[in-house]
LUMPAVO-897014 format. One record per residue: x, y, z of N, C-alpha, C in turn; residue in three letters. Coordinates in steps of 0.1 Angstrom, whole numbers, padded with zeros to 4 digits, always signed. Layout:
REM LUMPAVO-897014
XYZXYZXYZala/...
This chain:
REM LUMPAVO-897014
+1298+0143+0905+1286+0150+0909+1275+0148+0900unk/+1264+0141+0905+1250+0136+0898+1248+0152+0894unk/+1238+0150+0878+1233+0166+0878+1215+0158+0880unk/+1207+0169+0887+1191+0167+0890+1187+0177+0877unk/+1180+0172+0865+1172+0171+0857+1161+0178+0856unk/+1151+0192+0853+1138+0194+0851+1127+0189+0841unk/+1119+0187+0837+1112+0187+0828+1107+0204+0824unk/+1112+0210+0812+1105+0222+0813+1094+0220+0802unk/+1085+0231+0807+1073+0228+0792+1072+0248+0797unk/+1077+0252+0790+1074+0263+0788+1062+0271+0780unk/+1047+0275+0786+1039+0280+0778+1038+0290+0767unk/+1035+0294+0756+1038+0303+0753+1020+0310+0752unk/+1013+0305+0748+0999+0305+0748+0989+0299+0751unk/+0979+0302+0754+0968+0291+0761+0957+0292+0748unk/+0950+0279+0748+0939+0269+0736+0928+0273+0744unk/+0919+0275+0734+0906+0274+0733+0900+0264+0726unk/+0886+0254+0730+0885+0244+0718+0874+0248+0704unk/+0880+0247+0695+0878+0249+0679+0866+0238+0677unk/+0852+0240+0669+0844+0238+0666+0849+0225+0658unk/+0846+0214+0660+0848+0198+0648+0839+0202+0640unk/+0842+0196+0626+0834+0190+0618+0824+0180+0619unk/+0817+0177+0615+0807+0167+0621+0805+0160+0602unk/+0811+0153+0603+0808+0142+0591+0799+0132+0586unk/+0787+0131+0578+0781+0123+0578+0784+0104+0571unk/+0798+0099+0576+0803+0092+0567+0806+0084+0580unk/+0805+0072+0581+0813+0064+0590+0824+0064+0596unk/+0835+0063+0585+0846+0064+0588+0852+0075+0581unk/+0864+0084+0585+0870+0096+0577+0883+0101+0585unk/+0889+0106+0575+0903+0113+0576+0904+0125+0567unk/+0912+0132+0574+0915+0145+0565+0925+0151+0568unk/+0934+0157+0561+0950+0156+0564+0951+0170+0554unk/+0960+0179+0562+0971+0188+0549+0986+0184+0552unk/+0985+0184+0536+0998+0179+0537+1014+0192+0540unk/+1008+0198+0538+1022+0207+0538+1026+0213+0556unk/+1019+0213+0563+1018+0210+0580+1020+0198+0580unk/+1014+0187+0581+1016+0173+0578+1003+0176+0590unk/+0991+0183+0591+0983+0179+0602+0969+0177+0601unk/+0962+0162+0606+0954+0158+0605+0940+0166+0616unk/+0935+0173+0600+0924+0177+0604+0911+0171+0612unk/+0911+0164+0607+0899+0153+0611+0894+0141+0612unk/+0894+0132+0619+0893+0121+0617+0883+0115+0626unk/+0878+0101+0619+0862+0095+0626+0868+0079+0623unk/+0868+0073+0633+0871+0064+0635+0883+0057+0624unk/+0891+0067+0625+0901+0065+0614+0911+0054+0613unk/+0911+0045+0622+0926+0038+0623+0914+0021+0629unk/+0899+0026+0622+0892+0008+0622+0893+0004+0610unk/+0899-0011+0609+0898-0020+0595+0881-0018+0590unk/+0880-0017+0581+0870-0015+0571+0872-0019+0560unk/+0856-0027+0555+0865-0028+0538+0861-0016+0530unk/+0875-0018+0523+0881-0005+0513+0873+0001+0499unk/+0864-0010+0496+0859-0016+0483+0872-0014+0469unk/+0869-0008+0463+0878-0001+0452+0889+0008+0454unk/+0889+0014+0466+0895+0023+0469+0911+0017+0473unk/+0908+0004+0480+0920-0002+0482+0927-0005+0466unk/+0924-0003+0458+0931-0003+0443+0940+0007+0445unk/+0941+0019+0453+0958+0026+0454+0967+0016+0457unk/+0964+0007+0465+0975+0000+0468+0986-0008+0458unk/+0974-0013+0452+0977-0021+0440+0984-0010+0427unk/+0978-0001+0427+0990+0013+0418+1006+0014+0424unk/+1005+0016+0441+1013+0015+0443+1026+0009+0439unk/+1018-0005+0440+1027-0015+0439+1037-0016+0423unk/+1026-0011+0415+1029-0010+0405+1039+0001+0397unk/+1032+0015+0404+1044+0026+0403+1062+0023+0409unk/+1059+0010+0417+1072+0010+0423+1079-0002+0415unk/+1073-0006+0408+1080-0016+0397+1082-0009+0388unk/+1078+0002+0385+1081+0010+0370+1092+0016+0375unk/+1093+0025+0391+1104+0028+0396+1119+0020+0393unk/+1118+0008+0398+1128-0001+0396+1131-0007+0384unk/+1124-0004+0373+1124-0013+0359+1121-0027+0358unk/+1115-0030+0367+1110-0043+0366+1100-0043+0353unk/+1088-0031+0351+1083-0033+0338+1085-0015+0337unk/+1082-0012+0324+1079+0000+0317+1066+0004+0312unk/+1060+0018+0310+1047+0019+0310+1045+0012+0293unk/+1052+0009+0284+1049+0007+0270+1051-0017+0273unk/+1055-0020+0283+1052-0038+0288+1038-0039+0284unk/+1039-0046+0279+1026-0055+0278+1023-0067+0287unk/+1010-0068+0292+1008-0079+0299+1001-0088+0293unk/+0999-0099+0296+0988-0109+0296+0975-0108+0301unk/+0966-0111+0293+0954-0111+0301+0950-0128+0307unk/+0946-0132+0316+0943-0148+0321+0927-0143+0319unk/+0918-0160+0318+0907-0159+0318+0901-0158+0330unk/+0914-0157+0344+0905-0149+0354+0902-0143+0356unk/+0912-0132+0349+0909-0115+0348+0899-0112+0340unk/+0900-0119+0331+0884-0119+0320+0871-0118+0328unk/+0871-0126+0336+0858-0132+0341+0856-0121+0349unk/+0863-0111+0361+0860-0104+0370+0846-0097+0362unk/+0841-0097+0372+0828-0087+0372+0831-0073+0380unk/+0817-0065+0381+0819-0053+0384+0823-0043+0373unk/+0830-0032+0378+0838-0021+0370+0848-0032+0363unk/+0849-0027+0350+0861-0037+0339+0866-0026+0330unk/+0878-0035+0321+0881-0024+0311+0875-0036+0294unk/+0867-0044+0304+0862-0052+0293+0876-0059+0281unk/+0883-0065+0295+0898-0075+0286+0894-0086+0282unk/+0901-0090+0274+0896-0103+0271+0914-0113+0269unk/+0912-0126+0263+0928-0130+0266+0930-0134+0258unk/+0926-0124+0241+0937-0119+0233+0941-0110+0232unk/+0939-0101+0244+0947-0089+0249+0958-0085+0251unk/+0967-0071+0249+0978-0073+0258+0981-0055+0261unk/+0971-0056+0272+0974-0040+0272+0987-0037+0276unk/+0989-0023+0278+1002-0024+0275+1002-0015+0298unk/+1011-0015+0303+1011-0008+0318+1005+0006+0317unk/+1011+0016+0308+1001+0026+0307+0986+0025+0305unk/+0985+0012+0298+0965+0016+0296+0960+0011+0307unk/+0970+0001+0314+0964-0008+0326+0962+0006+0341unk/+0974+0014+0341+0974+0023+0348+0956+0030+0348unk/+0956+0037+0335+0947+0045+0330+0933+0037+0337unk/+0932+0023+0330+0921+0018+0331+0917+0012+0345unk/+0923+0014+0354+0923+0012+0370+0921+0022+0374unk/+0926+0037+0372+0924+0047+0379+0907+0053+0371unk/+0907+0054+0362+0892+0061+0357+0886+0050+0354unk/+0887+0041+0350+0880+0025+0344+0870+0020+0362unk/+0878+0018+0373+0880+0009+0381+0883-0007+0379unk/+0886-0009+0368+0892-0020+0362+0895-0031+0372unk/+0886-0039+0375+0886-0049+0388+0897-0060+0373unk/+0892-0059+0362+0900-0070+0358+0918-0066+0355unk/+0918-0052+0346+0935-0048+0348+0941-0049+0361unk/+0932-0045+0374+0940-0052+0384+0946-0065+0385unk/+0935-0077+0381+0942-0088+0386+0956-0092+0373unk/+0954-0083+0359+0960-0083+0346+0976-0077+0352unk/+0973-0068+0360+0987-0060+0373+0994-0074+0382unk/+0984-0078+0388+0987-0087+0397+0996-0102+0393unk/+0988-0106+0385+0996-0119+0379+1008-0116+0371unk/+1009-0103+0365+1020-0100+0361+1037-0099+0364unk/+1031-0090+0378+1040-0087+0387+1046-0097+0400unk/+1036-0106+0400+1038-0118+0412+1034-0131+0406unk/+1032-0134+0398+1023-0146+0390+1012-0147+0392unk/+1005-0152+0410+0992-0154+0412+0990-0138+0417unk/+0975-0136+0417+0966-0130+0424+0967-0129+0438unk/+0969-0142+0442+0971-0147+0458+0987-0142+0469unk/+0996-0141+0454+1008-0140+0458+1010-0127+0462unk/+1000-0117+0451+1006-0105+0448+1004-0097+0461unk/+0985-0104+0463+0980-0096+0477+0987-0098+0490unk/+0997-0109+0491+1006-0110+0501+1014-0098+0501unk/+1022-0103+0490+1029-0088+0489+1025-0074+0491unk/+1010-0071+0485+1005-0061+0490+1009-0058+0509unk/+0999-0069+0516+1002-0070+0532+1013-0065+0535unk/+1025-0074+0531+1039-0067+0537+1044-0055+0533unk/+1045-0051+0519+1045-0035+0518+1040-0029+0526unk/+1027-0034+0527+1019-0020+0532+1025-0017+0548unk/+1027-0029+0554+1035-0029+0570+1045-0021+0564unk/+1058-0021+0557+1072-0017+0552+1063+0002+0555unk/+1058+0003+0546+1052+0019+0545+1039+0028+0557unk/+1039+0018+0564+1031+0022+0579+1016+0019+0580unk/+1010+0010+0568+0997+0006+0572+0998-0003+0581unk/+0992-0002+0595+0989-0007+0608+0977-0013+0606unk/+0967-0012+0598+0957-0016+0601+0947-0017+0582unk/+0963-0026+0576+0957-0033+0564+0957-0047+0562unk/+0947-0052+0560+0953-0069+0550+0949-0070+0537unk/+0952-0073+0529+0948-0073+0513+0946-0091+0510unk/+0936-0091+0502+0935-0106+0501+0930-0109+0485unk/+0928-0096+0476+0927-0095+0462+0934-0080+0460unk/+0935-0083+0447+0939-0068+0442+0931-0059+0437unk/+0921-0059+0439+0915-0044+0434+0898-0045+0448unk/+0898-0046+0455+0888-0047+0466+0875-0054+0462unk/+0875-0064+0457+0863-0074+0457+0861-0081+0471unk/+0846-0080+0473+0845-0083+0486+0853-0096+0494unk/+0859-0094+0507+0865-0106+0514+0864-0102+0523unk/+0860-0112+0539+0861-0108+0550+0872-0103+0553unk/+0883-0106+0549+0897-0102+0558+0904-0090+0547unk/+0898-0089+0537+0900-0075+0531+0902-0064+0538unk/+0910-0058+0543+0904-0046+0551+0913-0033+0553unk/+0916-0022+0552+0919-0007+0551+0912+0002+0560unk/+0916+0007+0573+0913+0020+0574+0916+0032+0569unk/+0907+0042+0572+0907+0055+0563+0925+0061+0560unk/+0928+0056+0578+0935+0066+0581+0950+0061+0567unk/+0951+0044+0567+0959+0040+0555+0959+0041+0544unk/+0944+0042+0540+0942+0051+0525+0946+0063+0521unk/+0948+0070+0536+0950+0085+0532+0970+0083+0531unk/+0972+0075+0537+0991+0070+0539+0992+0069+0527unk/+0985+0058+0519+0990+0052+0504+0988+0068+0495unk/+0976+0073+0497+0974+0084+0485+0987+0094+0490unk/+0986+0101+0496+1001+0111+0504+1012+0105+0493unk/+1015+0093+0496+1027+0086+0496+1031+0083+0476unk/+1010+0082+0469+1012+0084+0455+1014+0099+0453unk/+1015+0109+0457+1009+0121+0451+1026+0124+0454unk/+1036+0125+0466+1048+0128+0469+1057+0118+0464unk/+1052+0108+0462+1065+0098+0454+1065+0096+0439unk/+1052+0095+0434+1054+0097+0417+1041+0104+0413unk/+1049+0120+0416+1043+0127+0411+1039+0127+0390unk/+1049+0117+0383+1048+0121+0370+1041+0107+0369unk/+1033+0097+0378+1021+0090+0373+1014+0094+0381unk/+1007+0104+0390+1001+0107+0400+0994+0115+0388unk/+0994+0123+0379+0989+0131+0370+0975+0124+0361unk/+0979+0113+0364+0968+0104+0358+0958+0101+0366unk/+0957+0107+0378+0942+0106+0384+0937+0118+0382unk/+0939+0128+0373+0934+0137+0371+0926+0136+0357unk/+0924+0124+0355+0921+0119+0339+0905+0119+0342unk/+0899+0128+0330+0880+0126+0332+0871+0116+0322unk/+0881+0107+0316+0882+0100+0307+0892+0092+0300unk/+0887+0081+0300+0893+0070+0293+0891+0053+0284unk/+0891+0054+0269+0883+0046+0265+0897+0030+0263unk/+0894+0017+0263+0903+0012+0258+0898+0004+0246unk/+0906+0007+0237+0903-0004+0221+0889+0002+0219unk/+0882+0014+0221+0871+0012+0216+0858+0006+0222unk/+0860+0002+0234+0851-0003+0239+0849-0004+0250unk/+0832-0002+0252+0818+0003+0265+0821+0018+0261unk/+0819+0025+0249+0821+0042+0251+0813+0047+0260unk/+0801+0041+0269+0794+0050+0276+0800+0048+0295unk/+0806+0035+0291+0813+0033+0305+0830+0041+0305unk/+0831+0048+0295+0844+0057+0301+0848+0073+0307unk/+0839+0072+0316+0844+0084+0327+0849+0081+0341unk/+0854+0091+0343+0859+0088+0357+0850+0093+0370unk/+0846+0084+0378+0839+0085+0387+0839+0095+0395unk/+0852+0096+0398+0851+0111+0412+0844+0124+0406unk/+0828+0127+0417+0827+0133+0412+0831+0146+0414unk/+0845+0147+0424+0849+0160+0425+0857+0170+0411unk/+0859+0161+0402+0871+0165+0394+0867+0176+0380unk/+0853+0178+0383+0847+0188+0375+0841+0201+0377unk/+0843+0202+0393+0836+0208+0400+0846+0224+0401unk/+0855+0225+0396+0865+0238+0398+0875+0238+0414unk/+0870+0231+0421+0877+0229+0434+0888+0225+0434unk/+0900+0222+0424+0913+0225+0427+0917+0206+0430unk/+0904+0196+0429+0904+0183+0430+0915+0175+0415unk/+0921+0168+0421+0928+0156+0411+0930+0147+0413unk/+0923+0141+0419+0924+0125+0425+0916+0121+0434unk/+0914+0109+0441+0917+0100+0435+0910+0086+0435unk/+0903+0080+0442+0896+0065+0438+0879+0067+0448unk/+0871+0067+0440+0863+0059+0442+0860+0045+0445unk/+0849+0037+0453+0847+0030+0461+0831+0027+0463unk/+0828+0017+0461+0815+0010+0466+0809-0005+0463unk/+0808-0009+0476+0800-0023+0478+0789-0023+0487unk/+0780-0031+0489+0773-0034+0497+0775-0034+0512unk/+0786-0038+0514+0791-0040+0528+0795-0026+0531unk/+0805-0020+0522+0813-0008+0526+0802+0006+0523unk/+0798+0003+0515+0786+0015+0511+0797+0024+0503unk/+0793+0037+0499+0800+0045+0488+0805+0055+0496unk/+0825+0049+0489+0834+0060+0499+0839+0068+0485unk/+0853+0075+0493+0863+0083+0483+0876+0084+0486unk/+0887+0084+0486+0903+0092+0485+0897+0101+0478unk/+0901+0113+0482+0904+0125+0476+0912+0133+0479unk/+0919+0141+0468+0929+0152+0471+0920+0161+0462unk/+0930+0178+0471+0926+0189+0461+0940+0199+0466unk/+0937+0204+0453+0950+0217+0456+0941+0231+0457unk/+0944+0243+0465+0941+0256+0463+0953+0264+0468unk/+0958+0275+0462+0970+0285+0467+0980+0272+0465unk/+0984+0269+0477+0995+0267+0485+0998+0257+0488unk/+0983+0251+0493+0981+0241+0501+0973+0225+0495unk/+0976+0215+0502+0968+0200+0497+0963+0199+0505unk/+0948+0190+0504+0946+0184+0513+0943+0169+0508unk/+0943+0162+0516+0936+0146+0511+0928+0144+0523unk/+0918+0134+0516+0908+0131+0527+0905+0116+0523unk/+0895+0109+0530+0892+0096+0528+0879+0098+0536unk/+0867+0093+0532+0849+0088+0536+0848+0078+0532unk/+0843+0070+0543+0834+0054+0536+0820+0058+0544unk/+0813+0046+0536+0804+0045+0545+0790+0054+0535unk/+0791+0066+0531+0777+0072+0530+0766+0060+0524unk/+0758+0061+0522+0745+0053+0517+0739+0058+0503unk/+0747+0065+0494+0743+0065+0478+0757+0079+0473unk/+0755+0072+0454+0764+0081+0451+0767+0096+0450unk/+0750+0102+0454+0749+0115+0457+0758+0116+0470unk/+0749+0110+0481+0757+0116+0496+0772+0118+0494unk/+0774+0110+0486+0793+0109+0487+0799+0122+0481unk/+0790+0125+0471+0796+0139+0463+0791+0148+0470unk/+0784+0151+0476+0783+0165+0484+0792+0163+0495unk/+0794+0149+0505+0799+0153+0518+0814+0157+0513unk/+0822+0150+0502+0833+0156+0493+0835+0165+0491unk/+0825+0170+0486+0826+0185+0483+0822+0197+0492unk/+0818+0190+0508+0815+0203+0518+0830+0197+0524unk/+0838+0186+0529+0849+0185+0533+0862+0193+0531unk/+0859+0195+0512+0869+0199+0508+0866+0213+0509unk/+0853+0218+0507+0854+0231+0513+0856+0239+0528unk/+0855+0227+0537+0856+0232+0553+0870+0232+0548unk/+0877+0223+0548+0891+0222+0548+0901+0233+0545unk/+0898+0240+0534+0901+0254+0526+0899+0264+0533unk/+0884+0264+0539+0879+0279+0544+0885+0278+0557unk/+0883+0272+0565+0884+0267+0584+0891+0274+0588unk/+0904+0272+0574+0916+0272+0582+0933+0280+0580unk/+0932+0289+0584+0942+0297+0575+0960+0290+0581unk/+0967+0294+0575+0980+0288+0575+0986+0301+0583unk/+0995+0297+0598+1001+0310+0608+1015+0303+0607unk/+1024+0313+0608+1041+0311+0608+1042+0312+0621unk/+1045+0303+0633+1047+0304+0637+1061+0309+0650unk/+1068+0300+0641+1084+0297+0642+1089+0300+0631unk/+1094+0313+0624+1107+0312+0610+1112+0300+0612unk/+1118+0301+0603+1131+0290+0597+1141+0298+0604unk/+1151+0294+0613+1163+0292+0619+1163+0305+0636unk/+1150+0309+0638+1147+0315+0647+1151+0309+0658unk/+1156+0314+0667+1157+0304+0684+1144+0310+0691unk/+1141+0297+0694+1130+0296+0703+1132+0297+0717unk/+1142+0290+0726+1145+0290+0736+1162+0290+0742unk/+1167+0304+0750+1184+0300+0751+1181+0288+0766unk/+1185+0278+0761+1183+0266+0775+1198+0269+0785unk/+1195+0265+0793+1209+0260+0803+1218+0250+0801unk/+1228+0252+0803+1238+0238+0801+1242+0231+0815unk/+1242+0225+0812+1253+0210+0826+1268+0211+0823unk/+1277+0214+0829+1294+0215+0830+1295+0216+0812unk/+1293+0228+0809+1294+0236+0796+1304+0239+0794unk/+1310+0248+0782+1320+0259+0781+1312+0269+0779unk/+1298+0270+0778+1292+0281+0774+1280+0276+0788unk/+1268+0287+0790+1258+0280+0804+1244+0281+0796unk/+1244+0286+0789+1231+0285+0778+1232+0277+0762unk/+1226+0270+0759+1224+0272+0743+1214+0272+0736unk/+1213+0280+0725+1193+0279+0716+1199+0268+0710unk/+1182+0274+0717+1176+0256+0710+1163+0263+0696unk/+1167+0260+0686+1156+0260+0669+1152+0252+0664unk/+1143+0254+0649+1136+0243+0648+1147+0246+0630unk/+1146+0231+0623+1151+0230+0611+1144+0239+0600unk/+1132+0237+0601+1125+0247+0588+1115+0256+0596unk/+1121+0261+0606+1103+0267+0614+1088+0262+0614unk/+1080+0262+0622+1070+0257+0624+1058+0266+0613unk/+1050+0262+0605+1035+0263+0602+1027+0256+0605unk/+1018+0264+0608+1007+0255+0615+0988+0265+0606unk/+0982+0253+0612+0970+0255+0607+0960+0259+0619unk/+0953+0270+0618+0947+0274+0628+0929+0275+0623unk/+0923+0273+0630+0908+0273+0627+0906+0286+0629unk/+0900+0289+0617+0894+0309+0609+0887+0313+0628unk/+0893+0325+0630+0887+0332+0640+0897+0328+0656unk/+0904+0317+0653+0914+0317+0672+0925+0318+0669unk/+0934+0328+0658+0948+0331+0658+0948+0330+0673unk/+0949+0335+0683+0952+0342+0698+0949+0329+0705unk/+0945+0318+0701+0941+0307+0711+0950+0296+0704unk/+0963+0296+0707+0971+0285+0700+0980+0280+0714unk/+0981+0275+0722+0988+0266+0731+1003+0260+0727unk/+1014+0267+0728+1026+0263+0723+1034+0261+0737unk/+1040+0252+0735+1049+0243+0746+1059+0238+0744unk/+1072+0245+0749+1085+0241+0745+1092+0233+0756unk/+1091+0221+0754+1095+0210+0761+1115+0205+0760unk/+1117+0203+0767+1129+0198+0772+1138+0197+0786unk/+1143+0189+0791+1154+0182+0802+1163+0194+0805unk/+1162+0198+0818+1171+0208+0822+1176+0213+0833unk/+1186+0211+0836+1200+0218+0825+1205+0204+0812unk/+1208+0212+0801+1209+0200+0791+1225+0197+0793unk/+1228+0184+0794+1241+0181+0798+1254+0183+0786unk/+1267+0188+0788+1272+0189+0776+1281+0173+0774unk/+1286+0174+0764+1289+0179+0756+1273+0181+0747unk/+1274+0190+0738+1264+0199+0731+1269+0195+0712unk/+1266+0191+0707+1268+0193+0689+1260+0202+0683unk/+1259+0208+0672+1247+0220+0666+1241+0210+0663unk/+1228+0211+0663+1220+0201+0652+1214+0192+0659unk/+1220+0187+0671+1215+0176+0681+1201+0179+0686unk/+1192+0171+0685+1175+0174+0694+1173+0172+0706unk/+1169+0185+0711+1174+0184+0726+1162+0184+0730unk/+1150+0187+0726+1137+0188+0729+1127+0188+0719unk/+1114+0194+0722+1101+0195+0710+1092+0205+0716unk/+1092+0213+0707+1080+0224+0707+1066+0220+0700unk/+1056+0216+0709+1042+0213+0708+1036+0223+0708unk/+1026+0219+0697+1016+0226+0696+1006+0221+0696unk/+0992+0227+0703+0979+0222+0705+0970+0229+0699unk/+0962+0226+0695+0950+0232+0688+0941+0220+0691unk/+0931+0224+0697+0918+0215+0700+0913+0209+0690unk/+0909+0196+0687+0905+0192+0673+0909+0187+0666unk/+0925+0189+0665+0935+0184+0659+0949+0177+0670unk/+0950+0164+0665+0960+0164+0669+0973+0168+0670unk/+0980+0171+0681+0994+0180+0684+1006+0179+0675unk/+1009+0190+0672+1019+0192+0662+1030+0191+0670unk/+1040+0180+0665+1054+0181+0673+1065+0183+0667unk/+1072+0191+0668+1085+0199+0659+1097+0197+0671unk/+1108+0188+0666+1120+0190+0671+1126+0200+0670unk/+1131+0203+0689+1139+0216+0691+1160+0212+0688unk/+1167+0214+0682+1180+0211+0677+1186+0227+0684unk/+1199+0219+0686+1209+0228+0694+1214+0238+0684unk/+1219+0251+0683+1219+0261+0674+1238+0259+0674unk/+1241+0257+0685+1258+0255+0685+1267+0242+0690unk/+1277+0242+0688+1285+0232+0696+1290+0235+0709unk/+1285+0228+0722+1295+0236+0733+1300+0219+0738unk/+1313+0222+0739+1316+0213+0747+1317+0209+0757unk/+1323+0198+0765+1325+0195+0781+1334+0206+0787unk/+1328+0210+0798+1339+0223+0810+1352+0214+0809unk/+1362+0220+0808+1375+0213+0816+1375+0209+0836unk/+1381+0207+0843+1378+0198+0852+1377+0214+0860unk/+1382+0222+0862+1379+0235+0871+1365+0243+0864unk/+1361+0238+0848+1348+0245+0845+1340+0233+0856unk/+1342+0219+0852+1332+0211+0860+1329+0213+0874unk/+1341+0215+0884+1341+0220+0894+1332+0231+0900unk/+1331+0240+0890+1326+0249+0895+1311+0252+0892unk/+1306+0244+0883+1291+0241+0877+1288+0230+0894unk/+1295+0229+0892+1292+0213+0907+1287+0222+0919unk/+1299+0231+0924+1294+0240+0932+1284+0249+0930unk/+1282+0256+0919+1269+0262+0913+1257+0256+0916unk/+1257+0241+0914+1244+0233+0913+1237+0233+0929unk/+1253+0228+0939+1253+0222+0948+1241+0235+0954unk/+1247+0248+0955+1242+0262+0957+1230+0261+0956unk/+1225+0259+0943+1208+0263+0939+1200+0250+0947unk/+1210+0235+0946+1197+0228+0955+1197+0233+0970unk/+1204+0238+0976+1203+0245+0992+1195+0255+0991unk/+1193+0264+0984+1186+0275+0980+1175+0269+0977unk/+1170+0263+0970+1158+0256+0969+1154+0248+0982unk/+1163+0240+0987+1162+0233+1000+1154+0244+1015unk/+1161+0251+1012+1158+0262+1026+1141+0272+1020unk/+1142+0276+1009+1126+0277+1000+1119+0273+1006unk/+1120+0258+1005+1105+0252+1009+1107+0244+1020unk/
């Protein structure tokens, strides 16, 4: 006996739409991390060049060699006379140098060190050329969809290119994966050997400001105009964001600093779902039991825009009757949430018990049960 299938989407509340941000930046993202939900975004997922900013990637790559021991922060590298030569932001190397991965760290993150990048690069891959390959396929490996890297620290190239929305993946991905080198974008200074003392501060100009800011890269060319990565912490909560685009170094520090303030104020944090609460008792298909809750693993929080607690749209979606056999733990559905403005939060719904297959007189009699309700429904309508 075929079992016939529902789609349920059970409402629990109806949405109102919440007021956007209006950004003066080209492109942008903005993300908290502890919901994992993307506040806002402006054309977030178009290749753009990165300028400098794409230099997380290049940390990346490097944090993940210190991970594996390939080098240690006290290695010394080599400096080549092509790293010498980089113009732009430098840490002014030269190639009787041999900084050591710590200063190279340092001097990329507050420096912008277009040359310790390439001093990174040839280290870790020999060429420049090889390493940015490598960059490309990582960045596919870790979910940038819409990167190509063609140097290591963002010197202009047509095919250079990063959207917001992957700058904001790589920063997430530095701040939760190595948090004990992640501490060094919080640096407001940094000199190497003694030299350019007037060129050693760190550009972001959020990180002075008392706003709970620690990271992370500045950014500007001609083509891309003056962006940011930025994180901040307040209470509880992170956020990261990513702007390209403004048109001087002022614009970039205020729109920074009103993002990070919408971001904070907007939006208060609602419990929606505890942790191990049942959301919904579902129906079963030839059960030992004819219901089972369905929960979520850690309960749902969510972010609500200041003033529509009462306008949240929650929808507990799943297939029904759910066929057994049944395991605890198994995802039998997802409870969506909508909030205008933001894209939908989706939280897998997991079975609370085990039920197993009816024996052949439980199946029988679910068959007849079924047969029942479609006639009953049949004569309905």
């Amino acid at each position: 006996m075929r079992a016939f299938f529902l789609k349920v989407a059970a409402v629990i509340a109806f949405a109102a739409p919440a007021q956007a941000f209006d950004t003066n930046a080209t492109s942008a993202w903005v993300y908290d991390v502890q919901t994992g939900t993307v506040l806002m975004e402006k054309d977030a997922d178009k290749p753009i060049p990165p300028a400098s900013m794409s230099k997380l990637m290049t940390l990346y790559m490097l944090f993940e060699a210190l991970e594996d021991g390939r080098v240690q922060l006290d290695t010394q590298l080599p400096v080549s006379s092509r790293a010498r030569a980089m113009g732009g932001s430098t840490m002014f190397l030269n190639e009787q140098d041999r900084p050591t991965v710590e200063q190279l760290i340092k001097g990329i993150i507050v420096l912008s060190g277009n040359d310790a990048c390439v001093v990174v690069a040839e280290g870790l891959a020999g060429t420049e050329e090889a390493f940015a390959r490598q960059m490309t396929e990582r960045g596919r490996q870790i979910g940038l969809e819409n990167s190509t890297f063609h140097n290591s620290n963002g010197w202009p190239h047509p095919e250079h290119r990063m959207s917001t929305h992957d700058l904001g993946t790589v920063a997430r991905l530095l701040i939760q994966k190595f948090p004990q080198y992640y501490k060094n974008f919080g640096l407001t200074e940094f000199q190497y050997e003694d030299r350019a003392p007037s060129n050693r501060y760190n550009r972001n100009p959020l990180l002075k400001l008392g706003i709970g800011a620690d990271g992370l890269k500045t950014g500007h060319t001609q083509e891309a105009g003056y962006g940011l990565v930025g994180s901040a912490v307040q209470d509880d909560r992170r956020v990261i964001f990513v702007i390209s685009g403004l048109d001087s170094d002022r614009a970039r520090a205020e729109e920074s600093e009103r993002i990070v303030n919408w971001a904070f104020r907007q939006f208060t944090m609602e419990n929606l779902v505890p942790a191990g609460e049942t959301v919904v008792d579902a129906p079963v298909w030839l059960g030992t039991e004819s219901h089972v809750g369905l929960t979520t693993e850690n309960g749902v929080n969510v972010l609500v825009p200041a003033g529509v607690k009462d306008q949240v749209k929650v929808e507990v979606v799943y297939d029904s009757p759910l066929p057994a056999p049944i395991a605890k733990g198994d995802q039998l559905g997802n409870l969506v949430v909508t909030i205008p403005g933001t894209r939908d939060t989706i939280t897998p719904l997991i079975a609370t018990a085990d039920i197993p297959e009816a024996g052949f007189l439980g199946r029988m009699k679910g068959a007849v049960i079924q047969l029942g309700q479609r006639a009953i429904s049949s004569v309905a309508n």
